[in-house]
C-alpha positions as CSV (number, residue, x, y, z in Angstrom):
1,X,-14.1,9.3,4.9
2,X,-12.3,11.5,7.9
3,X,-14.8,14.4,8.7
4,X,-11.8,16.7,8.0
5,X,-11.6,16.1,4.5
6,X,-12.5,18.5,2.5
7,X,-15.7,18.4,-0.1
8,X,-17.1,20.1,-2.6
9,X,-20.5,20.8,-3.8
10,X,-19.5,19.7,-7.6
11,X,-21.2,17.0,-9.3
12,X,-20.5,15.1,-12.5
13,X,-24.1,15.7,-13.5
14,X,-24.4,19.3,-12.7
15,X,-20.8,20.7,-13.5
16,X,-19.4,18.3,-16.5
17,X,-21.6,18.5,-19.1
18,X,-19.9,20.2,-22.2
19,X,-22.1,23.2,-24.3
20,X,-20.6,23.2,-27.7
21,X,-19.6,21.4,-30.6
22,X,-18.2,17.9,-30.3
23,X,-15.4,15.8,-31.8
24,X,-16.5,12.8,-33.9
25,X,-15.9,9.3,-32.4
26,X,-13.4,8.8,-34.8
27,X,-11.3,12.2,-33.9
28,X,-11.9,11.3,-29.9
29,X,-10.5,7.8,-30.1
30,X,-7.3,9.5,-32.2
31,X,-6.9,11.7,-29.6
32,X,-6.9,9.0,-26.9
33,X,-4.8,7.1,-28.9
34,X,-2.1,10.0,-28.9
35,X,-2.4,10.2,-25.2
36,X,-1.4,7.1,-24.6
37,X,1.1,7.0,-26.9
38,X,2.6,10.4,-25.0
39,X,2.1,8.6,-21.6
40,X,4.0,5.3,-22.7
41,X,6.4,7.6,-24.2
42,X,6.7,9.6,-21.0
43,X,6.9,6.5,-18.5
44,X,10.0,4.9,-20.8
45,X,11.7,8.3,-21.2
46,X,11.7,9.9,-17.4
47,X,14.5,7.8,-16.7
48,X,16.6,9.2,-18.5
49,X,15.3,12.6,-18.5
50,X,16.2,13.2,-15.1
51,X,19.7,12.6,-15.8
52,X,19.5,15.6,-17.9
53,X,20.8,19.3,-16.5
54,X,17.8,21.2,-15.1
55,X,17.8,23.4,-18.2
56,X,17.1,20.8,-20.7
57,X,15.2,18.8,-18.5
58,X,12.7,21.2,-17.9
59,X,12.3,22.5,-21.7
60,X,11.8,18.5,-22.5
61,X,9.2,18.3,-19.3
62,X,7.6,21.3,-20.7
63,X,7.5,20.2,-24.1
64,X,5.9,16.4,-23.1
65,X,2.9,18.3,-20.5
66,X,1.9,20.5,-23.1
67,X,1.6,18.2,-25.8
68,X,-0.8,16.0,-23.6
69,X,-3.0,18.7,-23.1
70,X,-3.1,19.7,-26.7
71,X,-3.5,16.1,-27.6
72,X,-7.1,16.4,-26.0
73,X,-7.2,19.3,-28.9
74,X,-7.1,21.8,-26.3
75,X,-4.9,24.9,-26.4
76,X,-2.8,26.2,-24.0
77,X,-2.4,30.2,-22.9
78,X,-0.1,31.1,-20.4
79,X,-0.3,34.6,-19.0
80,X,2.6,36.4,-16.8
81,X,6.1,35.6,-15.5
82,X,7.7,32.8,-14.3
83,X,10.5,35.0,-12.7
84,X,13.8,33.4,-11.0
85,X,14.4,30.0,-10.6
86,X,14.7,28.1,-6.9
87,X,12.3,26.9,-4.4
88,X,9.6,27.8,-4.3
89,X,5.8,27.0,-3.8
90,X,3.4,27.1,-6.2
91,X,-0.4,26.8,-5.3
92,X,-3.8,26.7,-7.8
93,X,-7.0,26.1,-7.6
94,X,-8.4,22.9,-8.8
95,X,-10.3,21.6,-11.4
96,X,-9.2,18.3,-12.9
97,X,-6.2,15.8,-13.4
98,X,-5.7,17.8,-16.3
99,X,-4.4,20.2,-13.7
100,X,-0.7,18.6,-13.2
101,X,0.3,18.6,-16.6
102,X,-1.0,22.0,-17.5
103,X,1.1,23.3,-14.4
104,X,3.9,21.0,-15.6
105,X,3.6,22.8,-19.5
106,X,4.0,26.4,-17.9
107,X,6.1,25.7,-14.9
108,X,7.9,22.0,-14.4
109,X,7.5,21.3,-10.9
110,X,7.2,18.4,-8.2
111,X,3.3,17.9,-7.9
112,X,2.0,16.8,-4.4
113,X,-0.9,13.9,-4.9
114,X,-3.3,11.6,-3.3
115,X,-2.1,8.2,-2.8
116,X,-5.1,7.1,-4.7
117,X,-3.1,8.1,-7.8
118,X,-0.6,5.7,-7.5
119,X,-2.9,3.0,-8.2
120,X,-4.5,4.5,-11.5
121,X,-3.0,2.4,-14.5
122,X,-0.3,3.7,-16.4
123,X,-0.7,7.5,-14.9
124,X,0.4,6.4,-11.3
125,X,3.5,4.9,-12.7
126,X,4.5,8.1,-14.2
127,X,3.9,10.2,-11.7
128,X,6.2,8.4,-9.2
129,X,8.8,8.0,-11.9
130,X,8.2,12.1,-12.3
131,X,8.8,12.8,-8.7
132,X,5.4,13.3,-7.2
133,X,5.2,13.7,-3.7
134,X,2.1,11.9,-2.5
135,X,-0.2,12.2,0.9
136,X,-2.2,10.2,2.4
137,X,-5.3,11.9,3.2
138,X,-7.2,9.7,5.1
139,X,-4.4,9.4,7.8
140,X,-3.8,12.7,9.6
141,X,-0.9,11.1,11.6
142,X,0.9,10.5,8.0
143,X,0.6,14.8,7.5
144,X,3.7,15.4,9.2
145,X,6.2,13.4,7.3
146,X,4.2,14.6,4.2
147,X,5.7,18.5,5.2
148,X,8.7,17.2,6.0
149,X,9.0,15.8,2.5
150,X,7.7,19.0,0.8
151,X,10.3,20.9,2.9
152,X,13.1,18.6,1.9
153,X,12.3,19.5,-2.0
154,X,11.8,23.2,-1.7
155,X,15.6,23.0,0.4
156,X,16.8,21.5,-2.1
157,X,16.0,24.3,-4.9
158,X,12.6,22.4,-6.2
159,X,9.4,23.9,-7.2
160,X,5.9,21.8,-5.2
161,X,2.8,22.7,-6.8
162,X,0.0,21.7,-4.5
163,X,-3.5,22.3,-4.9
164,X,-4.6,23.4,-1.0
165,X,-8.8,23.2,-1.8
166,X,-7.7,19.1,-1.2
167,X,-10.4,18.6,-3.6
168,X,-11.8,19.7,-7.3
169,X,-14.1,22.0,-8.1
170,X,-16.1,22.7,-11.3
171,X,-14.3,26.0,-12.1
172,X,-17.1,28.4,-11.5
173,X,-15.7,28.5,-8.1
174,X,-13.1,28.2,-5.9
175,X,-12.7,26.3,-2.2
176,X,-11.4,27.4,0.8
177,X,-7.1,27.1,0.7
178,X,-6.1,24.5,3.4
179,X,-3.1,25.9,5.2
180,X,-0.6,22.0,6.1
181,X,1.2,22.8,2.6
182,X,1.5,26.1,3.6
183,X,4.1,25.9,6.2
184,X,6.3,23.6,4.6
185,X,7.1,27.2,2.9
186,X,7.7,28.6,6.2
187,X,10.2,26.6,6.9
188,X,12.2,26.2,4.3
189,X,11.7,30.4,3.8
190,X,10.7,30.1,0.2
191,X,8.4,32.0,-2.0
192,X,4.7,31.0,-2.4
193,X,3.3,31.6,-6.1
194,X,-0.4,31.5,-6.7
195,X,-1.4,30.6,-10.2
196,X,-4.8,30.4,-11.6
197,X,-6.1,27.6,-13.6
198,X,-9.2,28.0,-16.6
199,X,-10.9,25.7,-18.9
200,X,-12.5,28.4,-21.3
201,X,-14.9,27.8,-24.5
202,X,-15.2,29.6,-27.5
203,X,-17.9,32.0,-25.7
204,X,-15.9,33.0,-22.7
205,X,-17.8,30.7,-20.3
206,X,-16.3,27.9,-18.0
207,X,-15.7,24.5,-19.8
208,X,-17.2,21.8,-18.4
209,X,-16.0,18.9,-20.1
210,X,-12.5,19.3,-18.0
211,X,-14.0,18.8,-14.3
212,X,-13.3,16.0,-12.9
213,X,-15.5,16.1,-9.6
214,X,-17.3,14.2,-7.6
215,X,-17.6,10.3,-7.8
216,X,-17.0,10.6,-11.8
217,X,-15.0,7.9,-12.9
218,X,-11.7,8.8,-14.8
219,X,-12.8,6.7,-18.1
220,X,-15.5,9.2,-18.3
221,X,-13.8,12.0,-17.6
222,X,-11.2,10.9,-20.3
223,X,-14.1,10.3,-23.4
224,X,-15.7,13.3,-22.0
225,X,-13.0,15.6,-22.7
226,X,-11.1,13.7,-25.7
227,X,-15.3,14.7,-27.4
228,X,-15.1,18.4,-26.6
229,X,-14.2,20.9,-29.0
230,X,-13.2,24.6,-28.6
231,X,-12.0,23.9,-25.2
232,X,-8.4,26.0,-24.1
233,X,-7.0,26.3,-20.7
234,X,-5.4,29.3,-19.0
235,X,-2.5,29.4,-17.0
236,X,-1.9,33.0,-15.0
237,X,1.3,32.8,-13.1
238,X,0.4,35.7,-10.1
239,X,3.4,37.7,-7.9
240,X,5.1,35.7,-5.4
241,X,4.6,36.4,-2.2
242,X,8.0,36.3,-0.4
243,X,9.4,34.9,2.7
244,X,8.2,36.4,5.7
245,X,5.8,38.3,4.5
246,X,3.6,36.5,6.8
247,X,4.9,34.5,10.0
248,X,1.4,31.9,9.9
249,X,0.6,29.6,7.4
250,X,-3.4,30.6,8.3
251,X,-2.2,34.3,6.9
252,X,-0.2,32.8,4.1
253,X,-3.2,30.4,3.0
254,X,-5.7,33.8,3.0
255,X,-2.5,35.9,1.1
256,X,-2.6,33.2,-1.3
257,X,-6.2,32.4,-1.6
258,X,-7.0,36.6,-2.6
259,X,-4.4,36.1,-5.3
260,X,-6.3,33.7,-6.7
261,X,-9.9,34.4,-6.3
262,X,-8.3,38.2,-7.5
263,X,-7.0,36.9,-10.8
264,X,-11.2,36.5,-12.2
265,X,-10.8,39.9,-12.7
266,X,-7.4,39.5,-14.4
267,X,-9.3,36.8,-16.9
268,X,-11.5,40.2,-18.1
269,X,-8.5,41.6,-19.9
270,X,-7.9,41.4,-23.8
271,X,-7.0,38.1,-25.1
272,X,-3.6,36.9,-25.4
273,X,-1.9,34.8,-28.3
274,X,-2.1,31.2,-28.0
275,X,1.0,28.9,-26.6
276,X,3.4,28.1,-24.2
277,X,5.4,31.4,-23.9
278,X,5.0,33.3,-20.7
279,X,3.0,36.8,-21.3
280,X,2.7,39.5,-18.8
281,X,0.0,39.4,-16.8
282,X,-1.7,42.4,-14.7
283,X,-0.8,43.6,-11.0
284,X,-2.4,40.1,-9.0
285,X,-4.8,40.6,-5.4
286,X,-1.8,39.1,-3.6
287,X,-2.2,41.7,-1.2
288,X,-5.7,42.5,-1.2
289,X,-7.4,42.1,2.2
290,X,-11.0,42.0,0.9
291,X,-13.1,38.8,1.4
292,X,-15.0,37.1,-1.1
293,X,-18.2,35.2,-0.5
294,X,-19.6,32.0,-2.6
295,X,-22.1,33.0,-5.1
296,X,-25.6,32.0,-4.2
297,X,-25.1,29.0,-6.6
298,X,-21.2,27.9,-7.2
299,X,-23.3,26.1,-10.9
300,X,-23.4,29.8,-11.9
301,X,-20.8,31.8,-13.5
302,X,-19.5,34.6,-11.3
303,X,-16.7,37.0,-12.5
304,X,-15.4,37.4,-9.3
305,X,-16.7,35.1,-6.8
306,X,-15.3,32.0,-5.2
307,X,-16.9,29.6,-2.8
308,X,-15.7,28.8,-0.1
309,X,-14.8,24.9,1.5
310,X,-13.4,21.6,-1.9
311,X,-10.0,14.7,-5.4
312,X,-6.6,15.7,-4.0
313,X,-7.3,16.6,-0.4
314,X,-4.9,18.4,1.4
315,X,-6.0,18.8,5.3
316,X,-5.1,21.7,7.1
């Protein structure tokens, strides 16, 4: 492994465990079942969906992503506004490969992936056949083309979601925002929109059961979750930050990076209904210019404090 990659301090052992009631064996293996059954489903229909106008196309992308996610028995809140359609770039934090279709359910988009995931059974064929743009992280010569690509798409009126820690965290904390992505914005002069990603339990706390860090092997990570109960995931879609705002993608990466450590404090405010429809969502940190430090132990919940430094690994 290149010493550029990023890391993070997660670990199945200390991060994944799940505090709370469990699913039978029976109810997990249905819900596995059903997830497969979406996936086929998904692989043999993305032919033809992208023949579809974007309107319809989207509302069917939508529609698949966040029935996967609730096939886990997971629910799905989605706070703020997806605003205007377009380019743009769309950047979260990251927590697990439950990640892309939870962005998907809230926002279709092209996803930017490890290479890796194009050799996962079943999943890797769908994301190609669904557009992803992939990277190959150990080879910094290959970074380039990878902007290039990304530039290409958000030209050409798509949404990239990329997730610039280049690697997963637990979700009690947040890496450092890698800034290559980041000027693939800056030149094609399109929007960058943070979104914050949670996997809650019933009590408030961080879920644990979603993480997928570390050397944990995606089997496990698939029982582990398809046993959880009382687990729902949070989407906040923050401002935009517009063109030009900032002429460096080191400043962009930063801009972006408060938004998203900001929005903890946004997760403080009453609780919204339930679902797919877009709520609004509270004035974001997008322009706040103070720091925040890691938390003596990123294993403890924080409110308000991300780490800094974090498997897709974007380099910088």
């Amino acid at each position: 492994m290149s010493v550029w990659l990023p890391t993070s301090p997660c670990t199945p052992e200390a991060c994944a465990g799940h505090e709370g009631d469990t699913a039978s064996v029976t109810r997990a293996v249905l819900r596995l079942a059903a997830a497969v059954v979406l996936i086929l489903l998904g692989i043999l229909g993305a032919p033809p969906v992208r023949l579809l106008p974007a309107g319809p196309r989207h509302t069917v992308v939508r529609a698949w992503s966040a029935a996967l996610v609730r096939a886990f028995g997971i629910r799905i809140t989605v706070h703020g506004s997806p605003g205007p359609g377009g380019g743009r770039l769309l950047v979260a934090n990251h927590i697990s490969w439950l990640d892309i279709p939870l962005v998907a359910a809230a926002l279709p988009c092209r996803m930017l992936a490890k290479s890796d995931i194009r050799a996962w059974p079943v999943l890797g064929r769908l994301a190609g056949r669904a557009g992803t743009l992939f990277i190959e992280r150990d080879r910094i010569r290959a970074l380039p083309a990878t902007v290039e690509a990304m530039t290409g798409a958000l030209l050409a009126g798509d949404r990239v979601t990329v997730f610039p820690e280049g690697s997963t965290w637990c979700g009690r904390a947040q890496g450092t925002f890698r800034r290559a992505a980041f000027q693939a914005a800056l030149d094609a002069r399109v929007p960058v929109q943070p979104l914050r990603l949670t996997y809650l339990c019933r009590d408030g706390n961080p879920a644990g059961a979603p993480a997928f860090v570390g050397d944990d092997p995606l089997t496990a990570s698939l029982w582990r979750i398809a046993r959880a109960r009382g687990v729902r995931a949070e989407v906040r879609l923050l401002p935009r930050i517009p063109p030009g705002r900032y002429g460096h993608r080191r400043d962009l990466a930063a801009a972006a990076q408060r938004a998203v450590a900001g929005a903890w404090s946004a997760a403080a405010a009453p609780d919204p209904l339930p679902g797919i429809p877009a709520q609004p969502a509270a004035p974001s940190a997008t322009d706040r210019d103070s720091a925040n430090r890691p938390a003596a132990s990123v294993h403890h919940w924080v409110s308000s404090s991300p780490a800094a430094a974090s498997s897709l690994r974007t380099p910088s």
